[in-house]
C-alpha positions as CSV (number, residue, x, y, z in Angstrom):
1,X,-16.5,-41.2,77.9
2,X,-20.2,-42.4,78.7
3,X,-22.5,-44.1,76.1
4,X,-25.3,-46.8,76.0
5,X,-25.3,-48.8,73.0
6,X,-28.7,-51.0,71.9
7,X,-29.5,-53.0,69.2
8,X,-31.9,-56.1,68.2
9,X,-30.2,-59.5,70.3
10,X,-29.9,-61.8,67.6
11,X,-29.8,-61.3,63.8
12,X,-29.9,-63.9,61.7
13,X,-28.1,-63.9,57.9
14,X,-27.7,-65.6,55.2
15,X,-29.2,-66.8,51.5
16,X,-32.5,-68.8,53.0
17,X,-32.8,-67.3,56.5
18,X,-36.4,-66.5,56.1
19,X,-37.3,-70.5,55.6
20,X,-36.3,-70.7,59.3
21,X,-39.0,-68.0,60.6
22,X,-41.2,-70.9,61.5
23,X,-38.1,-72.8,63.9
24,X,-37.8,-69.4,65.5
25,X,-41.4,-68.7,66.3
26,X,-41.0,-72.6,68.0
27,X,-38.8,-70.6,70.3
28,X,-41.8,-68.7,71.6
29,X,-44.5,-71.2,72.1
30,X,-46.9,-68.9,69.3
31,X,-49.6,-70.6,68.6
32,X,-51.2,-67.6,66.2
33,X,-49.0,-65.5,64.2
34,X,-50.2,-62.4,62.3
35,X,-47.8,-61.7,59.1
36,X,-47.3,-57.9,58.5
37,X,-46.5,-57.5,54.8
38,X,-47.3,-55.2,51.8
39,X,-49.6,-56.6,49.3
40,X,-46.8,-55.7,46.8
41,X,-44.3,-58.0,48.6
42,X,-46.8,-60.8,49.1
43,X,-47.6,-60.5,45.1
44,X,-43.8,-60.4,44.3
45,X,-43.8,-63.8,46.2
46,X,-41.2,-63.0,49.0
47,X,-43.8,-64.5,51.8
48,X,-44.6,-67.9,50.3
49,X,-42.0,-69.6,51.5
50,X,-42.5,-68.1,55.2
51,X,-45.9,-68.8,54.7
52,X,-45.9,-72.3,54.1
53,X,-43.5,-72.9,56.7
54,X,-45.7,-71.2,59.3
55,X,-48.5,-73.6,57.8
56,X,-46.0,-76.7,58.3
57,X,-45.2,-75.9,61.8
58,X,-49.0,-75.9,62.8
59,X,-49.0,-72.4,63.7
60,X,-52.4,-70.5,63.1
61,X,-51.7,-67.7,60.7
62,X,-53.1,-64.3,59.7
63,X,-51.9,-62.0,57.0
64,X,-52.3,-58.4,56.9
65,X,-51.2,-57.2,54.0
66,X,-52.6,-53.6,53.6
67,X,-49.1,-51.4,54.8
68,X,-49.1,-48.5,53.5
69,X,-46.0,-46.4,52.7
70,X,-44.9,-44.1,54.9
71,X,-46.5,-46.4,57.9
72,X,-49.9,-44.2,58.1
73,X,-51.3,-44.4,61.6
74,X,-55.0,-45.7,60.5
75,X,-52.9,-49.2,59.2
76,X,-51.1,-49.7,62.4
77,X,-54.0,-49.3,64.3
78,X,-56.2,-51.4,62.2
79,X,-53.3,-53.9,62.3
80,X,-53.2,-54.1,66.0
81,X,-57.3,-54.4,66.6
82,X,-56.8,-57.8,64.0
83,X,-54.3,-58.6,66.7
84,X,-56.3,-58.2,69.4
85,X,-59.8,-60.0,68.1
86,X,-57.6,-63.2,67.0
87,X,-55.5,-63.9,70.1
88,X,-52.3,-63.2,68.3
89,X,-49.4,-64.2,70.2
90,X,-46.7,-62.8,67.8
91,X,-46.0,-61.3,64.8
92,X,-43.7,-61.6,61.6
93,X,-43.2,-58.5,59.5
94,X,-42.0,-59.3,56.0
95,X,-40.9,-55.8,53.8
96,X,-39.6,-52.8,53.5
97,X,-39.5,-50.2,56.0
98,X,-42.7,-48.8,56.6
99,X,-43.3,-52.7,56.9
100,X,-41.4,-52.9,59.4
101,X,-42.1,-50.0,61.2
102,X,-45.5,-50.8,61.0
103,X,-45.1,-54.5,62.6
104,X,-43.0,-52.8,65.5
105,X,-46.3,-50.8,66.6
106,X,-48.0,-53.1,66.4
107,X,-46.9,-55.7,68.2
108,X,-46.7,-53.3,70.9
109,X,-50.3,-52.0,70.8
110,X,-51.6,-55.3,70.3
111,X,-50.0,-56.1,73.6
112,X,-51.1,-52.8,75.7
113,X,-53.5,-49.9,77.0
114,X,-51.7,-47.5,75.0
115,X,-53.0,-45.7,72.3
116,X,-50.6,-44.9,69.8
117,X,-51.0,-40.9,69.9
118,X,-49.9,-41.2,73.4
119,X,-46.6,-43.0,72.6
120,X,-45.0,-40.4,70.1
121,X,-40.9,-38.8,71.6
122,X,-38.8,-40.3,73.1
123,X,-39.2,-43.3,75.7
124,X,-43.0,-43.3,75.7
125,X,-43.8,-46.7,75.1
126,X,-42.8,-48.7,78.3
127,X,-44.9,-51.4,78.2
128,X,-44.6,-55.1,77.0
129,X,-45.3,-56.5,73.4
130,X,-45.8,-59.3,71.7
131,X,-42.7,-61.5,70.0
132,X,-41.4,-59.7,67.3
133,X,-39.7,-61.1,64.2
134,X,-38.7,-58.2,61.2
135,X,-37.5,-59.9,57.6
136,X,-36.3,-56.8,55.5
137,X,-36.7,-56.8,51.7
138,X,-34.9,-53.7,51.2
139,X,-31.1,-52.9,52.2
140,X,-31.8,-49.2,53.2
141,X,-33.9,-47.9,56.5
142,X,-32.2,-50.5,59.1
143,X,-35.5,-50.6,60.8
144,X,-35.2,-54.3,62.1
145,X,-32.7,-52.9,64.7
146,X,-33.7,-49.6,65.9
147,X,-35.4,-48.5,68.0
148,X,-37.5,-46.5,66.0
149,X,-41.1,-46.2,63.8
150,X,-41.8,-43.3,61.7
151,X,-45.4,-43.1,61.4
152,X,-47.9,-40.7,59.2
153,X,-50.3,-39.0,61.0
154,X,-53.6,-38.3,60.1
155,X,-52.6,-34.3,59.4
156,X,-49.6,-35.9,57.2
157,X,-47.3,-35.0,59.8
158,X,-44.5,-37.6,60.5
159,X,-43.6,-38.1,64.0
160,X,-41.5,-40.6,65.3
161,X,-42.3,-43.5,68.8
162,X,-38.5,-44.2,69.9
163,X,-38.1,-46.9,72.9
164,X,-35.9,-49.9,73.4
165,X,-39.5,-52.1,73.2
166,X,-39.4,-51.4,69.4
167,X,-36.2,-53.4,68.8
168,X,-37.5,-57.0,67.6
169,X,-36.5,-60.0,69.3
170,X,-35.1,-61.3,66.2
171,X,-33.5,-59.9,62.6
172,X,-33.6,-62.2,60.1
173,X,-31.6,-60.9,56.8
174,X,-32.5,-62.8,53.8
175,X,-30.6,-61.5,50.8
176,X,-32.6,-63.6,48.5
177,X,-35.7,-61.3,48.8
178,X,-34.1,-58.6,47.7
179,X,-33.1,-60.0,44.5
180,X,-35.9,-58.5,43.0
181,X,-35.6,-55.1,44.2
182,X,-36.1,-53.0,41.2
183,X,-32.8,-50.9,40.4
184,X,-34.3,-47.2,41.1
185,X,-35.5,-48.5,44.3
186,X,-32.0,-50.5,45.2
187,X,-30.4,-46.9,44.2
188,X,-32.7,-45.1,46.9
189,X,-32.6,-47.5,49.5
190,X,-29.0,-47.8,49.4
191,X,-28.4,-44.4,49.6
192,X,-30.6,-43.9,52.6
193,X,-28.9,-46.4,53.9
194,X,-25.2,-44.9,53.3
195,X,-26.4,-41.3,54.7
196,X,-27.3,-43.4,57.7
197,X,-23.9,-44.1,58.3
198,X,-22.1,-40.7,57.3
199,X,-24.5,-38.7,60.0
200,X,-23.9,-41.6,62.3
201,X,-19.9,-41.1,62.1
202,X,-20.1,-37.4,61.9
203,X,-22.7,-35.7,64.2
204,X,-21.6,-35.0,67.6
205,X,-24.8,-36.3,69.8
206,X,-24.1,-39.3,70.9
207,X,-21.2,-40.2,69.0
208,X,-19.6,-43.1,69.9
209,X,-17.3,-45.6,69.6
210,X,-19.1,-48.6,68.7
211,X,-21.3,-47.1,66.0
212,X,-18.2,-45.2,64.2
213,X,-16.9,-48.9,63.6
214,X,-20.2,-50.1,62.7
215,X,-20.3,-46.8,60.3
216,X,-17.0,-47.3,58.5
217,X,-17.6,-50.7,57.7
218,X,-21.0,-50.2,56.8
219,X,-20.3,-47.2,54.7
220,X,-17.7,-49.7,52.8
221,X,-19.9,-52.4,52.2
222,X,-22.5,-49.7,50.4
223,X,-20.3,-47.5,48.4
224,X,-18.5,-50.8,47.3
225,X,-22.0,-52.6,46.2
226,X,-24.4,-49.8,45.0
227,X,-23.3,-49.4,42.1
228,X,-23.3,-53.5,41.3
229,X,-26.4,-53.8,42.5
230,X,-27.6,-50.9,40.6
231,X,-26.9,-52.3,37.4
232,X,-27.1,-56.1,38.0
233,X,-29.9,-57.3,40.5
234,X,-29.1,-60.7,40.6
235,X,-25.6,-60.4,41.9
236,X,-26.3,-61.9,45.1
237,X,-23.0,-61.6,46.4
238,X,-23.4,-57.5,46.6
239,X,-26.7,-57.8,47.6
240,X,-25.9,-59.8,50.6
241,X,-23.1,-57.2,51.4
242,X,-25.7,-53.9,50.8
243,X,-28.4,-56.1,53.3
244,X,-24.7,-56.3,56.0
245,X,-24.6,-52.6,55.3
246,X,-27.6,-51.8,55.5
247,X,-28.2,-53.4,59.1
248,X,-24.8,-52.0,60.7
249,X,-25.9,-48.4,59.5
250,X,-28.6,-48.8,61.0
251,X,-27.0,-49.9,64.2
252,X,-24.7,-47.3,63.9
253,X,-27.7,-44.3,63.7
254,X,-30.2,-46.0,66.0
255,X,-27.4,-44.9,68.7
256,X,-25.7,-41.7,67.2
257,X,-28.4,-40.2,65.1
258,X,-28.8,-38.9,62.0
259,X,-29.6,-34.9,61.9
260,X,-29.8,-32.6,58.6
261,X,-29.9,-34.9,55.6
262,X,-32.8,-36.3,57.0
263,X,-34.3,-33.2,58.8
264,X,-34.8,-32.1,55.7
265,X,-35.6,-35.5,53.5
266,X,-38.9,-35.8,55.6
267,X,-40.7,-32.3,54.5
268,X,-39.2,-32.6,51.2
269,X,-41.4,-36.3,51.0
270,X,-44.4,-35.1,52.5
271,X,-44.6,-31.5,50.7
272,X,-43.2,-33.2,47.0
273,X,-44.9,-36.9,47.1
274,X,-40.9,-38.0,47.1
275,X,-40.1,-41.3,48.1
276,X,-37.7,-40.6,51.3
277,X,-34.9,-42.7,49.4
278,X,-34.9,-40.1,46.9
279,X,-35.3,-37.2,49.2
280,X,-32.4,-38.1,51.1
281,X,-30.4,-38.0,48.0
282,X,-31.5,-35.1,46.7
283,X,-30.0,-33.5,49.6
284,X,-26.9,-35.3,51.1
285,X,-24.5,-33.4,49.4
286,X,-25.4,-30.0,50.0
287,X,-26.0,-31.1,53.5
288,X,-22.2,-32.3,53.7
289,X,-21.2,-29.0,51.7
290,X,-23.0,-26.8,54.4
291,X,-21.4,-28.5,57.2
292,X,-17.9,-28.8,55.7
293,X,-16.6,-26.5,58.1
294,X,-17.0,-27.9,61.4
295,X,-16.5,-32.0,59.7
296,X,-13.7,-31.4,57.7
297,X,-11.4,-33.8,59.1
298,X,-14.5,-36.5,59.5
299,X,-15.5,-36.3,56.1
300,X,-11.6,-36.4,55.3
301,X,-11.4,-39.3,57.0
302,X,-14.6,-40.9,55.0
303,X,-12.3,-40.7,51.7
304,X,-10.8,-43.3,51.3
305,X,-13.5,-45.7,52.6
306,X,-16.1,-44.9,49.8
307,X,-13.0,-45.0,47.8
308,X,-10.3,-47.6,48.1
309,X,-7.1,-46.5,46.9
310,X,-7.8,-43.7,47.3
311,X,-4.4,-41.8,48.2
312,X,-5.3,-39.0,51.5
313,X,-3.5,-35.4,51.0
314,X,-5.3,-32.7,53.4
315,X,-8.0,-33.1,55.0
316,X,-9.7,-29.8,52.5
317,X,-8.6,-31.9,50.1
318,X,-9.8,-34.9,50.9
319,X,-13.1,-34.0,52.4
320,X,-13.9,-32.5,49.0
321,X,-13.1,-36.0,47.0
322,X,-15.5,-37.5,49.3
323,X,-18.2,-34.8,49.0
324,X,-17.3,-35.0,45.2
325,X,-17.6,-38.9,45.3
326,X,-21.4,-39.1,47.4
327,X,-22.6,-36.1,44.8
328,X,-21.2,-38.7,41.5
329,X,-23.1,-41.5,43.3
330,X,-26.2,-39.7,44.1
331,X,-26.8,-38.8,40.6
């Protein structure tokens, strides 16, 4: 067995990590920060407190708050060219995940010659960046440790920059700012964000170790939670355990990768104005039903994880509780 394993170096959790954004950036020496955010998180307050301790700290700020969804390429590079003309010497993304997959281009174009159509595959972008801090909002895309930005092309295609330079220096989960998520968009996130880890555990590129662990647990955390988060926002106990599940998903994917349900989630977005969220569900379980032959036993062994006590038989039988369990949850 041979694998490489990489994820973000330090992550930071807990009720109130984002008040410490400004003791971090210390870390650095940044004298100028630029704040990537939507203007729909800024308005639902989840930067104010960053904010003012940026302000406190006597760090130089500038917000950009014009992401779009679906991280269009126009806004990233608009985003870095801000960068540029102020002498930013980090950044701070604050939001979902085309926030954050936004932030992670630019603080990599800011910092280079490369234009961004030159960067798309695999291992393109090999140059420095600038220090990179990602806050997620949302317990669902993992983006604040992979190595990964989906980005909207002008043509509406959606292509992909992968390269270990995208991982932030820091992860800072918050579970306070998602407190406000509203429930269709918990549901959708979350189940992103649980299809993460199923094509993490069962696809054969790259499978590994490490992010099978990182899957189960993860996978437990978000078929526990979803449904308490779904129909009471303010639990913050769940919500601190979907943000955990979230994040090792998406530890678990960035190094053994998701494949159908979201080979076909994308299209379905672009071609049907879906959010991917919902995409994703609209498909998982005729994915898993399609590939039921050759995962059998991995999906047998997923029973019992989304459903505790759950007693095991065979592993037809079980791997069609737990296709029968993700299709009850994704409706």
């Amino acid at each position: 067995m041979a694998f490489t394993f990489q994820t973000t170096p330090n992550i930071r959790f807990g009720a109130g990590a984002s008040s410490e954004i400004a003791d971090l950036l210390k870390g650095y020496k940044a004298a100028h920060v630029l704040l990537v955010t939507g203007n729909n998180v800024r308005a639902a307050g989840l930067t104010r407190k960053a904010e003012a301790a940026i302000a406190e700290a006597g760090i130089a700020l500038t917000v950009f708050d014009g992401v779009l969804a679906d991280a269009p390429s126009h806004v990233i590079e608009a985003a870095a060219e801000i960068c540029r003309e102020c002498g930013v010497d980090a950044v701070v993304a604050i939001g979902g995940g085309s926030v954050l997959d936004t932030a992670k281009l630019v603080a990599y174009l800011a910092k280079t010659p490369d234009k961004l159509d030159d960067i798309y595959g695999v291992g393109r972008a090999t140059g420095d960046r600038l220090p990179l801090l990602l806050v997620p909002t949302t317990a669902g895309t993992g983006s604040e440790v992979t190595l990964t930005s989906i980005v909207k092309t002008p043509t509406n295609e959606k292509k992909a920059v992968i390269s270990p330079r995208l991982l932030p220096d820091w992860a800072i989960l918050d579970p306070v700012l998602t407190l406000g998520l509203p429930p269709h968009l918990t549901a959708q996130t979350g189940i992103d964000a649980m299809a993460h880890a199923i094509e993490a555990y069962t696809g054969k590129i790259k499978k590994n170790p490490i992010s099978d662990q990182l899957a189960l647990k993860a996978l437990a955390l978000l078929s526990a939670n979803l449904r308490k988060v779904y129909t009471d926002g303010s639990d913050l106990e769940a919500r601190s355990d979907m943000l955990l599940g979230s994040m090792m998903a998406g530890m678990a994917f960035a190094n053994s990768p998701v494949a159908a349900v979201h080979a076909l989630a994308y299209p379905i977005g672009e071609i049907f104005y879906v959010g991917h969220g919902l995409s994703v569900a609209l498909v998982l379980p005729y994915v898993l039903e399609f590939n039921r032959p050759a995962a059998e036993a991995l999906y047998a062994e997923l029973s019992d994880v989304i459903q505790p006590g759950y007693r095991r038989q065979s592993d037809a039988v079980d791997a069609a509780a737990f296709i029968a369990e993700i299709e009850a949850i994704c409706r």
